[in-house]
N, C-alpha and C positions, 0 to 999 in steps of 0.2 A: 666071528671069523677074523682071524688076523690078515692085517693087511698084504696083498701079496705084490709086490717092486719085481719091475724089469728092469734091468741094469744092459745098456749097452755099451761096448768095449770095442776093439781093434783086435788084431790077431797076436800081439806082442803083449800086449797087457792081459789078456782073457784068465792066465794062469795066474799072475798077479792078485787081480782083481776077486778070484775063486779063493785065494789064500786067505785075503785082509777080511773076505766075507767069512768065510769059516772061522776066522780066530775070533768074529764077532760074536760067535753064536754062546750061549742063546739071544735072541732078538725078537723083539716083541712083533716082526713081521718074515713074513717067507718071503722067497725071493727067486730068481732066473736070469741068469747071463745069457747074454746073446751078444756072438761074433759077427759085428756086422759086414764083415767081409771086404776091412782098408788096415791095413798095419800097422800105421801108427794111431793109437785112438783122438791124439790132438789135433788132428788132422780131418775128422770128422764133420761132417756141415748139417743143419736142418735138411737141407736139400738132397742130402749123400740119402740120409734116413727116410724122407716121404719115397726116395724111389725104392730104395733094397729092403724095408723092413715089408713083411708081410703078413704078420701078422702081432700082437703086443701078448700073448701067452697069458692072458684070462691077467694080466697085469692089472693093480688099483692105481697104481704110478709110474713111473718111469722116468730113471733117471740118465739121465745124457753124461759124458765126460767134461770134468769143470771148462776146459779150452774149444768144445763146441760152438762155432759161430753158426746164428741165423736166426730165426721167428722158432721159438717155441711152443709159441702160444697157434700161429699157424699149424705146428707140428700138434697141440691138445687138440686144435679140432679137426682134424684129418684124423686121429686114432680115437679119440673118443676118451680120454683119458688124462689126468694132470699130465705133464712135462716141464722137470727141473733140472736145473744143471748140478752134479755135484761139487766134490773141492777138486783141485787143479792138481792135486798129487793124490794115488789113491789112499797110499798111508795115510793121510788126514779125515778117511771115510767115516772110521770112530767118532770123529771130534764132530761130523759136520752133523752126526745125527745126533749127537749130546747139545748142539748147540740151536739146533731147530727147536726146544722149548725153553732154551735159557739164554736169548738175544739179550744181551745188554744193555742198557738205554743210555747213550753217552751224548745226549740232548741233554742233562739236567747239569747245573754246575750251582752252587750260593758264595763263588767268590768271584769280585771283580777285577780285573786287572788294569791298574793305571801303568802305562805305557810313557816311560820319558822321552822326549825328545833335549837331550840334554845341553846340546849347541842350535837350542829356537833363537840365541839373541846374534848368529852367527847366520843365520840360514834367513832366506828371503820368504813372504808371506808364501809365496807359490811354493817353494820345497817344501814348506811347513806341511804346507795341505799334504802335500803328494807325502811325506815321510806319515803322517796323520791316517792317511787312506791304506796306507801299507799295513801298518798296526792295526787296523781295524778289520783287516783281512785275516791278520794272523789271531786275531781274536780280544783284541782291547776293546775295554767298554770307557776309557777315558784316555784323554791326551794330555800328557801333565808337560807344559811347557819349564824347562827348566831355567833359570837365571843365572847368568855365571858371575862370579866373584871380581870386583870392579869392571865390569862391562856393560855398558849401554845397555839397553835394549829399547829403545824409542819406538820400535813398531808392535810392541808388546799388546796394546791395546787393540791394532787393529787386526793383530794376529789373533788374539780373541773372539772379535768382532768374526772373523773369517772364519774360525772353526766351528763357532757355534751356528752360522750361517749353513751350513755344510753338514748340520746335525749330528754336532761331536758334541761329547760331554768334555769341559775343559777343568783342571787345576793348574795351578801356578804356581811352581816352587820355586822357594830363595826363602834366607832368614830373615832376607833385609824388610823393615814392615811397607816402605813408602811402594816397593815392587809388589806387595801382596795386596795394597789398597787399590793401587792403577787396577791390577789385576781381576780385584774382586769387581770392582769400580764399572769394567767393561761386560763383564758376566761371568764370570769363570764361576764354577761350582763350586771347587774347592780349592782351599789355600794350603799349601804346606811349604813352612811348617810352622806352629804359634806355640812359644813358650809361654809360661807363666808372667813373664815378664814382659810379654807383648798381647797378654790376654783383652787387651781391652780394645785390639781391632776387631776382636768377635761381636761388639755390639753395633760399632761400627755399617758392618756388612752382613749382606743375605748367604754369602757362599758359607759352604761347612769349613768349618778350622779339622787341620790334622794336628793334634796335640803332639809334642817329644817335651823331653826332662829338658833344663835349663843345659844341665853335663852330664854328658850320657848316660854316666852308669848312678846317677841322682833319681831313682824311683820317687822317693818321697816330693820331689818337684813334680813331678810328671802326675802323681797321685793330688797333690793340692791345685792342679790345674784341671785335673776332670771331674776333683768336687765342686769345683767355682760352677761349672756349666752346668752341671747334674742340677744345683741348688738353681741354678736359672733357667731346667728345665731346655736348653740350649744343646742342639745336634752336634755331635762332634766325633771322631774317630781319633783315637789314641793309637801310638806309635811306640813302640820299646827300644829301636833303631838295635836292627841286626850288625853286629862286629864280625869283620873280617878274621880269617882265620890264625893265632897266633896275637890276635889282637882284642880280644876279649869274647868272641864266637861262643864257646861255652855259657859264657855268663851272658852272654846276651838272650840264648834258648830259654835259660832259667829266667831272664826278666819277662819275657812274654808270657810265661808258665805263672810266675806270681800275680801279672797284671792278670790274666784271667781269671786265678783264684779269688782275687779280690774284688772283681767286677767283674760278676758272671754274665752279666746280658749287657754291656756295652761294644762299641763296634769296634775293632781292631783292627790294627794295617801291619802288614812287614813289608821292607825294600829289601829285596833279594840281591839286588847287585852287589852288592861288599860282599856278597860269596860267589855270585859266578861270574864277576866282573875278575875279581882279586884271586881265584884259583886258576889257573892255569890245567885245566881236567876237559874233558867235554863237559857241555852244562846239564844236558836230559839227566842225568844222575842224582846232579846236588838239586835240579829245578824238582825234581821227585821226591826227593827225602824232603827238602822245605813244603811242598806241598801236603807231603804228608801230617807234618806237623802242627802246620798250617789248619788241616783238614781236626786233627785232634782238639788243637785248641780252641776250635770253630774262630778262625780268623777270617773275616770278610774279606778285605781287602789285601793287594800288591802293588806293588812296589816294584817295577821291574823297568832295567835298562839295558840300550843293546850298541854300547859302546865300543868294547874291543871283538875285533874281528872274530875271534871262537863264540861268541855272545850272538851272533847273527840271528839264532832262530830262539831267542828263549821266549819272546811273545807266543811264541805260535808253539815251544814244547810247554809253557805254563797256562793256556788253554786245554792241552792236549790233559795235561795235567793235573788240571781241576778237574775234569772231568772224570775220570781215572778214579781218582777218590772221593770224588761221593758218591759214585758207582758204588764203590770198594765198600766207604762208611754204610751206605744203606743196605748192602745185603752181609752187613758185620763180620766181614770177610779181611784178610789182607791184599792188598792192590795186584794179585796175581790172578791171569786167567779171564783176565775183562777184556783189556785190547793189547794189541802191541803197538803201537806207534810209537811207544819212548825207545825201544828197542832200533836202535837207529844202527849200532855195527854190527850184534848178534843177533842170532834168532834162538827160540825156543828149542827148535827142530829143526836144526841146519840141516842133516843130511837124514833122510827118508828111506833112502836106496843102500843096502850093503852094500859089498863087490862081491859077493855070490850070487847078487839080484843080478846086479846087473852082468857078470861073466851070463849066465843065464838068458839074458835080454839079445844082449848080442850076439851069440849062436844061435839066434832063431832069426837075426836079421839075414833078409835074401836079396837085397837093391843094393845097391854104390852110395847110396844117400849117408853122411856123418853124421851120427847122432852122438850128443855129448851129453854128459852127469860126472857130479860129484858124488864121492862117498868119505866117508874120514879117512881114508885112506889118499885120497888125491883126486886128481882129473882124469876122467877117462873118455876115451873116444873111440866110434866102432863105426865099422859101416860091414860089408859082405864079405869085404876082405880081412877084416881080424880087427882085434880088440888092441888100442896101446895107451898105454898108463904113462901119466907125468912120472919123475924122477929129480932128480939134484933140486931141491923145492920147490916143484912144480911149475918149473919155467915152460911155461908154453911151447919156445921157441927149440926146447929140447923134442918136440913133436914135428916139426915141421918135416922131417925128410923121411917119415912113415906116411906121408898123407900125400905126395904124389898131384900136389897143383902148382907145381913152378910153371905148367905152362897156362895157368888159368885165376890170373889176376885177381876179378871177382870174388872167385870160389874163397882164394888165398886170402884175402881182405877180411870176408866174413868171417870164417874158420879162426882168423886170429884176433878179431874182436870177440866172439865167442868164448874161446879160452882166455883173453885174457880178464872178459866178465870171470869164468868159471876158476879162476885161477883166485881173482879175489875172495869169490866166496870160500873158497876152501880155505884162507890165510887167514878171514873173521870169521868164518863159523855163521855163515846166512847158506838160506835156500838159493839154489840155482835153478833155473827154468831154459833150458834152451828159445834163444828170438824173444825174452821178454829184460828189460831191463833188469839190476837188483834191487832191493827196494832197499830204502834206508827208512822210514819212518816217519817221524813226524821234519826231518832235517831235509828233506826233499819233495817238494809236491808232485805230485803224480800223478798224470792225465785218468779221469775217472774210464776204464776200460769199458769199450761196449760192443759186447757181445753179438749183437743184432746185427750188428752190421759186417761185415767181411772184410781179413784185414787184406790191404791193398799188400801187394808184391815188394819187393825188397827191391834196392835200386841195382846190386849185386845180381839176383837173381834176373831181371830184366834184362840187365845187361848179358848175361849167357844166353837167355833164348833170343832176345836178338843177333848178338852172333852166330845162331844156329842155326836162323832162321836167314839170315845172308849165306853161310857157307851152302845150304839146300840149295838156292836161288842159285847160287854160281853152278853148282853142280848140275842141275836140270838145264843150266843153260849152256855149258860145256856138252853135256848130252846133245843139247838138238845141233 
């Protein structure tokens, strides 16, 4: 017997929800709508359903609307039956049932990210930490203290001292060697960076050497320094040093391509920055395609810094990143269809809803309440009294003298933070959710949503029923 699903909906969605089901079919399960008797289906609670559902229609499941808030699990054992929430648009219905046997596993990553702190001889032990603790949020598994070119650094060691207290993995970069000996000297793990010509601090110290060519584009340097340590059996991670764009970027691809050709099983690094440091782009893009490359040449390690202010989150999109592609790599797929997180200004499915849906939607609304959606077409907003669509590029503000709150501050306030959300997303091409932020991706954290609990009132909204709730008061007291 195939599985048979109860689907419950609101009065506005029920026809909706009947359509995305029908274009589903055939479906390896039968199914049953039920109106459970509130208008908008987002608007739905646990507590709406234990009292008005009466009965579950010979149902094996039942799924709730994705914006459901309450105890589910209270609601499975009061019916007798699983209870799941579906996606938060119904158009996403297709996807959420292709995606119940093919979750992706974006726990697995095999590259490490060194995280530069590039002015450590500038910053005091305590910022260290704290810019250290940050990076390790956004996902570094090491903290590469950088050394700048004729500058002190005197507290180098007990910066060391302090990070590996704190249980960070530390590296030390400068070319100079007296900075990589203090360095190794206090415990850093690794050094970068040891040419050929400084190879003999490697015997020196316990830390890993990062090998580079004596002069950049000198492979065969770079090549006689990872045969010295090969022949001494001696750890080390080689480096082809990635060129800025215009500045030899092409050939620097192809030197990482030949080092791997030539040494299939040794460990590899790139430093990303000279491409998202020195482009001028969003970085989620170029952090992506280096990832991917990355992910090709099976390159272990990065290289990564977040110096100029567009650079802000590339720790935390080159996490997002890694992960992304060896997702990608392991099921021999291209990096599409695993997560969006990189997807920071677009989305896949900006808009869900035609404007035939929704003209549709809003002739069936019967309250004063404003409900707003996007469609490629624009902004739109409806309540009882009629439908009105953005114009002259969707300035919000060409909306305000259809919608009737000059005299209600609150209402006003909300209503034009609303569209002015809904006005972005229609400009980049994202989903709009009315009362939910937009999302941006891996370029904004985002409180983990919980469901379970009930959201509290808007300060807007309070603000009206207490007003309503004094005008009442005067008025029964003007009566007696």
């Amino acid at each position: 017997m195939p599985e048979h699903i109860l689907f419950l909906t609101g009065k506005l969605a029920e026809r909706s929800l009947q359509q995305v089901l029908e274009g589903m079919q055939p479906t390896e399960f039968t199914y049953h709508v039920h109106q459970i008797g509130i208008s908008v289906a987002a608007l739905m609670s646990t507590d709406l359903i234990a009292r008005r559902l009466k009965e579950t229609f010979e149902a094996d499941r039942m799924i709730l609307p994705g914006h459901c808030r309450g105890d589910i699990d209270a609601l499975s054992r009061q019916f007798g039956v699983p209870v799941e929430r579906g996606p938060k648009e119904l158009k996403d219905l297709p996807q959420h049932f292709g995606r119940e046997a093919t979750q992706v596993d974006l726990s697995r990553f095999d590259v490490r990210i060194f995280a530069e702190i590039v002015d450590a001889p500038d910053l005091s032990i305590e910022k260290i930490l704290e810019r250290a603790q940050r990076y390790r949020r956004d996902g570094a598994d090491v903290i590469d203290l950088g050394c700048l070119p004729a500058t002190l650094f005197p507290h180098m060691a007990d910066a060391v001292h302090a990070l590996k207290q704190a249980g960070f993995q530390v590296s030390v970069d400068s070319l100079d060697t007296d900075d990589l000996r203090r360095g190794a000297n206090a415990g850093a793990d690794y050094l970068l960076s040891l040419t050929e010509q400084s190879l003999a601090l490697a015997d020196e110290v316990e830390a890993t050497p990062v090998l580079i060519a004596a002069e950049t584009s000198d492979l065969d340097s770079l090549y006689r320094a990872i045969d010295t340590l090969l022949a001494r059996d001696r750890r080390f991670i080689a480096d082809a040093v990635l060129d800025p764009i215009h500045a030899g970027f092409t050939d620097s691809i192809l030197r990482y391509h030949a080092l791997r050709q030539r040494y299939p099983d040794i460990e590899i690094m790139m430093g990303t920055g000279n491409l998202t440091e020195l482009t001028h782009a969003d970085t989620a893009g170029n952090t992506a395609l280096l990832m991917g490359i990355i992910s090709e040449l099976d390159i272990g390690h990065i290289l990564t810094t977040e110096v100029s202010p567009h650079c802000r989150t590339v720790v935390r999109e080159s996490d997002r990143a890694r992960r992304i592609m060896y997702a990608a790599r392991a099921q021999n797929t291209p990096p599409r269809l695993i997560d969006e997180g990189l997807l920071a200004l677009h989305e896949r499915r900006p808009f869900p809803y035609n404007l035939d849906e929704v003209k549709a939607t809003a002739a069936a609304v019967k309250d004063p309440n404003y409900r707003i959606q996007v469609t490629e077409e624009g902004v739109h907003i409806y309540n009882r009294d009629g439908l009105h669509s953005g114009h002259d590029r969707q300035d919000p503000l060409n909306l305000y003298p259809a919608l009737n709150v000059a005299d209600d501050g609150g209402h006003a306030f909300y209503l034009g933070m609303e569209l002015a959300r809904a006005q972005i997303a229609w400009q980049l091409g994202k989903q709009y959710s009315q009362d939910e932020e937009l999302k941006w991706g891996f370029a904004v954290e985002q409180p983990a949503e919980d469901l379970e609990e009930f959201a509290e009132e808007g300060s807007t909204l309070k603000d009206r029923r207490q007003k309503r709730a004094q005008a009442s008061k005067k008025r029964r007291q003007y009566k007696a």
